[in-house]
BALUMNU-316654 format. One record per residue (C-alpha): x, y, z. Coordinates in steps of 0.05 Angstrom, whole numbers, plus 5000, padded with zeros to 4 digits. Example, Ala and Ser with C-alpha at 12.3 -4.5 7.8 and 13.67 -1.06 7.14 Angstrom:
BEGIN
524649105156527349795143
END
This chain:
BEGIN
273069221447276669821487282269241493282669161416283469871401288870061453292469471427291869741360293270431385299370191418301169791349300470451301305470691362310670231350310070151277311970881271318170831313320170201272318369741337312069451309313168651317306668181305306667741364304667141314313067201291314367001360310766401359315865971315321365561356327665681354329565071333324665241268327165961255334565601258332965161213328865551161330066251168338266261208341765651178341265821106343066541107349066341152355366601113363166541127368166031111365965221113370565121174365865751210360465471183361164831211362865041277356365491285351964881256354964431313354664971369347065111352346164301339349964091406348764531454342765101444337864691404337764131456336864701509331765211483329464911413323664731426322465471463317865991416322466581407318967061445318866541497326766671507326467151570332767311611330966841664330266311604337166531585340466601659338565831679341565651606347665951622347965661686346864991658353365041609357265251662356364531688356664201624361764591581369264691612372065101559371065891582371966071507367165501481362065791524362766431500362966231433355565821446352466591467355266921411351966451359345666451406346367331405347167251325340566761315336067301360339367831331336867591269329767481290330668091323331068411245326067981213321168291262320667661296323267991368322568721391328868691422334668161436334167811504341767691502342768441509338768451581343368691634342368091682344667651631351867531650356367241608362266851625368467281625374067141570379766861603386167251595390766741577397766921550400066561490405766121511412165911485416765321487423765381509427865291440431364651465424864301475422364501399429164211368427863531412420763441376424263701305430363161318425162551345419762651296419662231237423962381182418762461129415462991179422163341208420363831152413664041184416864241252422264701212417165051174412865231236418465401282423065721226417366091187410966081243407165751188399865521216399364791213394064741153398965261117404664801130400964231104399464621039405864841020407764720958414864740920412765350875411365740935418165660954422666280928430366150941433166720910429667210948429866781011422066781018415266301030408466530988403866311042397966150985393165651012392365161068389264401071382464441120378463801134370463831157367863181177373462811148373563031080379563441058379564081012384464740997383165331025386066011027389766201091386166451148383267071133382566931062389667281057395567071019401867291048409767281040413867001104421167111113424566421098431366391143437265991104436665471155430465331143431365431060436864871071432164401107426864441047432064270996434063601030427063461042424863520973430563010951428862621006421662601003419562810929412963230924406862910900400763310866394263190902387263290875382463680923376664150922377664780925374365340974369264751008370664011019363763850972366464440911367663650865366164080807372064610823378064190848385264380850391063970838397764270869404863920883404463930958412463800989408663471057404262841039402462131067406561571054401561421003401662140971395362320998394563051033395763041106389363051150389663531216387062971267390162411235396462711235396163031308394062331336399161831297405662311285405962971335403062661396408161961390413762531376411462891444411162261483418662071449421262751473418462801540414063321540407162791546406362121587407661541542399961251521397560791578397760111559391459781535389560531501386460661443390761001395388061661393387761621474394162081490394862531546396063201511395163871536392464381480398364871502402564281467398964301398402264411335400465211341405965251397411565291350407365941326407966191388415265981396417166331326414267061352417366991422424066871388422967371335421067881391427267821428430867811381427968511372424668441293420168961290412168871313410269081248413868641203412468031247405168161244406768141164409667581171404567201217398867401164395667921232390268291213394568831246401368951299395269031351393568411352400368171353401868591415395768361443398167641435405267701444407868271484409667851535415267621503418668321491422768321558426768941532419569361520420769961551427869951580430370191508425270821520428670881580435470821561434671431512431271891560437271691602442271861556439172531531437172841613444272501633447672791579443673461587444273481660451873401651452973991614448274361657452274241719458474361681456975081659454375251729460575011764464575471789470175211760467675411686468275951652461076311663462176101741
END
């Protein structure tokens, strides 16, 4: 009895400093509160969406679903993260596994399932992000994959060298997105796939954006277009199932049979052959599967991203215009990504100080000489 009421003592406690959590909450599993309380509250974009479904479906369900939520202590959550370090590689997957994980408690957490988020605990260590520069590829290597690619794709290469157009943006590029008076792109959707099935989408972001189009590059779209005439392609529109509010949009980068271009299809069957052609991958062992290449992820299409900013920063465009340009959230983040490749950042600085002390100091020692007139 004297049990009961300092319980409910301690309850009235809590309850008035917001901290009041009925222990029954805890009882459900996490793989129940994920699938009835997390999963369909889960906003974002389909692509997000589909990535948190398969990190909590792959890797945290299998590990603590079956766990009641106020079963998942920090020595629960240590051991699990000492378990993916043996069974994920990728630093950044990892990390990306605990964040949904810190989201789902945090949730419970404000459904007054939790009294407080076990990812938070101080002994729970999470892997440290790697610091990885974005890398480039030296210009002559880009032009050998633009030159060995296939014709019909050529144009693809151009557009994300000569413009830094992300691949799905490349892929959704249409012909009325092309200004040539003003010598610009309108960056105004991009071509996503989930599970296979294709569908527009606005750029990452959810921004539209205008990208500098060099005449090079303008010149390279107009043979293409004779060469290769556009087709318009049917798809839905903001999310691949959206049937009832499809799109249809002359698209200037198709399929031989004037279907959209898939991301994984494409990567296996025309950019890794083109790699392999140019050098830059082993040729596919013999007796391998066709998807079975030898790739590097440094050697994905998003390298001629990379390759566009280096050149642009050397060239010495501005930070802010590139980040414009690159559809950045803001220059930070491009510095943050690609300050690396600035190899005159601070020599101009110092170059002006020079000139002004230098300058300064020579008239100083001039007018004290005793040679001058005040000597």
């Amino acid at each position: 009895m004297e049990d009961a009421k300092a319980w409910l003592r301690r309850a009235a406690t809590d309850e008035e400093r917001g901290e009041f959590v009925d222990p029954r909450d805890g009882s459900i599993t996490l793989a129940d509160y994920i699938a009835l309380h997390w999963a369909p509250g889960r906003g974002g974009v389909p692509k997000t969406q589909d990535n948190q479904e398969r990190r909590a479906r792959l890797h945290i369900v299998p590990h603590l679903g079956e766990l009641p939520l106020r079963n998942i202590t920090a020595a629960e959550l240590r051991a699990y993260i000492a378990t993916l370090e043996t069974t994920v590689s990728s630093v950044d997957y990892r990390r990306g596994i605990l964040s949904e994980l810190s989201s789902i408690l945090e949730a419970a957490v404000d459904d007054k399932r939790l009294a407080r988020n076990p990812m938070h605990a101080k002994s729970v260590r999470w892997p440290k992000a790697p610091k990885e520069r974005r890398e480039a590829w030296p210009l002559e290597r880009a032009l050998r994959v633009r030159d060995g690619i296939s014709p019909r794709h050529r144009i693809a290469v151009v557009v994300g060298l000569g413009c830094g157009l992300r691949q799905g943006e490349v892929f959704g590029l249409s012909p009325e997105d092309i200004d040539y008076a003003r010598g610009v792109l309108h960056v105004r959707r991009q071509v996503q796939a989930i599970k296979g099935r294709l569908y527009f989408a606005l750029p990452k972001g959810a921004k539209t954006r205008i990208v500098d189009m060099p005449s090079s590059v303008a010149d390279e779209l107009k043979r293409h277009v004779e060469a290769f005439p556009p087709v318009e392609v049917e798809l839905p529109w903001g999310r691949p199932e959206a049937d009832k509010q499809r799109r249809k949009f002359s698209l200037l980068l198709t399929t031989r049979f004037g279907n959209a271009v898939a991301v994984n299809t494409w990567n296996t069957y025309t950019w890794k052959p083109a790699l392999a052609k140019a050098g830059i991958i082993p040729p596919r062992a013999k007796g391998a599967k066709d998807w079975q290449w030898e790739a590097a992820p440094k050697d994905g299409f998003h390298v001629l991203r990379h390759t566009y900013a280096s050149i642009m920063l050397e060239a010495g465009e501005s930070v802010v215009t590139l980040a414009r340009w690159l559809g950045h959230s803001s220059p930070a983040v491009t510095l943050g990504y690609y300050a690396h490749f600035m190899p005159e950042a601070g020599s101009k600085g110092r170059t002006a100080i020079d000139g002004l002390l230098g300058r300064t100091g020579e008239e100083h020692a001039s007018r004290n000489s005793p040679d001058s007139p005040q000597g």
